[in-house]
C-alpha positions as CSV (number, residue, x, y, z in Angstrom):
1,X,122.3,100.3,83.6
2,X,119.6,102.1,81.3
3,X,116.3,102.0,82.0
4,X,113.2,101.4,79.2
5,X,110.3,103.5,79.2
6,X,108.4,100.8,81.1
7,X,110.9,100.6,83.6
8,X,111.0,104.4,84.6
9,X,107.2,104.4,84.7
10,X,107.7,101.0,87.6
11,X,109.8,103.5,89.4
12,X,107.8,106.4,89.2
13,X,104.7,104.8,90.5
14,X,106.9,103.5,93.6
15,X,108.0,106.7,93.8
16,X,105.3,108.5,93.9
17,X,103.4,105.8,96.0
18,X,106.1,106.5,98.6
19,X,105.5,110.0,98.7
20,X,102.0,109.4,98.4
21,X,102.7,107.5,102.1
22,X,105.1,109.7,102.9
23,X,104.4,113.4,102.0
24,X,107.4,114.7,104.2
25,X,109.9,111.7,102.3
26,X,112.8,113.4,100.4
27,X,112.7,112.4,96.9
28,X,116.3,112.1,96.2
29,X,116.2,109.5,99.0
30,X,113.4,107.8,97.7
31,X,114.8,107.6,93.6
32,X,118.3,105.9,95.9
33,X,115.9,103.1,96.9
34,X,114.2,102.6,94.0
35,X,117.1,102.8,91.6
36,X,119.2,100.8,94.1
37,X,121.4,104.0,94.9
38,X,123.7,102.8,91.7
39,X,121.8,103.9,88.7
40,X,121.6,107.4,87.6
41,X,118.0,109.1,87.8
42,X,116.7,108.9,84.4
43,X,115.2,112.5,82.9
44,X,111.8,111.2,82.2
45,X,111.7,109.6,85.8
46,X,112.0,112.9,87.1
47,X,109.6,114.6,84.4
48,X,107.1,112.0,85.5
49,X,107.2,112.3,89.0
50,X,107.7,116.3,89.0
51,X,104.8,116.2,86.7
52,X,102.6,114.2,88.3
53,X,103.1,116.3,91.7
54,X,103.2,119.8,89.9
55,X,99.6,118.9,88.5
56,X,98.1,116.9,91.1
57,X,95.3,118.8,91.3
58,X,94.3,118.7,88.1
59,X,94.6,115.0,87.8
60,X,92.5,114.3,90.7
61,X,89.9,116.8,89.4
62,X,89.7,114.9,85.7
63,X,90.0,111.7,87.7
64,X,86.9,112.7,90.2
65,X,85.2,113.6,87.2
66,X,85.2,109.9,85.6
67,X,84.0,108.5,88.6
68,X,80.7,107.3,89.5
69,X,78.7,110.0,91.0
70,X,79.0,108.2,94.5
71,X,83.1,107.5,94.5
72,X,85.3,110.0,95.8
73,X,89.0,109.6,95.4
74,X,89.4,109.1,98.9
75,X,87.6,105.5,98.4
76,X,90.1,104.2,95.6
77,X,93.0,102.6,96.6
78,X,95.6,104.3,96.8
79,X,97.5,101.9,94.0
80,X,95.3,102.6,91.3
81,X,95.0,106.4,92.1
82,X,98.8,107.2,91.9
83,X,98.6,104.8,88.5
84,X,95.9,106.4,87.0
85,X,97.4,109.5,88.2
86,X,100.5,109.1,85.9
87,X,98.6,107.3,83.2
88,X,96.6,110.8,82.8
89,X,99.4,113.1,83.0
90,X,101.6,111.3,79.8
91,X,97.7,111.6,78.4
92,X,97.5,115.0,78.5
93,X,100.7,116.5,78.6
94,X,103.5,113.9,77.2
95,X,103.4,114.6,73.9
96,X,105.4,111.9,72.1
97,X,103.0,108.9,74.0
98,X,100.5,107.7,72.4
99,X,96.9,107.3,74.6
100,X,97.0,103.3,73.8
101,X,100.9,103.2,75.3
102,X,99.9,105.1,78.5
103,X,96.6,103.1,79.3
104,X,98.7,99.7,77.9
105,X,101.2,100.8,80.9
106,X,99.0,101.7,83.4
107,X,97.6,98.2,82.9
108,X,101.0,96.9,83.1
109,X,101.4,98.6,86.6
110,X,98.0,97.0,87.9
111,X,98.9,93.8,87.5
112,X,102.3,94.2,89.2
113,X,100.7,96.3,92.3
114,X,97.8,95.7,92.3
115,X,94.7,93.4,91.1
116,X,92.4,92.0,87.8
117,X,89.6,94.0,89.5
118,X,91.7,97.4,89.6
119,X,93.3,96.1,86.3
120,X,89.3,96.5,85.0
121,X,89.0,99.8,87.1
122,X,91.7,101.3,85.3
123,X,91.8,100.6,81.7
124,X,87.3,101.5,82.2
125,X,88.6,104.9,83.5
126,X,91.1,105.7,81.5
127,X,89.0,104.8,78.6
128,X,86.5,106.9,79.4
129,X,89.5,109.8,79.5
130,X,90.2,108.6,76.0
131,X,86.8,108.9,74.6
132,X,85.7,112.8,76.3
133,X,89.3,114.0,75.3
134,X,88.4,113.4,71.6
């Protein structure tokens, strides 16, 4: 079975939340679970998860940066940082998504995993991203 766009991005975030859990987890293992060991791992699942991990860093530092003065990343949950982590790496470095798709998915992913007031969180955030990367 293929997977849509919005799809992989489900997958990546449960990926990447397991890890997240998990640090020591073997990502093979986790894309079995996720894809229900049947389906073969889509290329842009893997872009977005290696991506996301290979520039961590960097998306925590642009993510502390829209934050309140008094949040730290360590006080978000831990949904809406691995969602806003993805949402901010097709930003910047996905080149055929548009800024509307990624925040329009991220808001997707909020209301499967998480809640209305991270569903606010998010799109204020990555709005903010939107407006300073002009």
């Amino acid at each position: 079975m293929s997977l849509n766009r919005h799809q992989i991005r489900r997958s990546a975030f449960q990926t990447l939340f397991a890890l997240s859990s998990n640090s020591g987890a073997n990502v093979s293992d986790i894309y079995d679970q996720v894809l229900n060991d049947d389906d073969e791992v889509p290329a842009y699942l893997t872009q977005l998860v290696d991506g996301v991990i290979a520039h961590q860093d960097e998306l925590d530092a642009s993510i502390q940066q829209l934050l309140d003065k008094k949040w730290r990343l360590s006080r978000l949950a831990k949904t809406d940082l691995v969602i806003l982590r993805i949402a901010l790496y097709e930003m910047q470095f996905v080149d055929n998504v548009p800024d509307a798709v990624a925040i329009n998915e991220a808001l997707e992913l909020t209301k499967t995993f998480s809640d209305d007031k991270s569903k606010g969180f998010v799109n204020g955030v990555l709005g903010n991203f939107e407006k300073q990367a002009k």
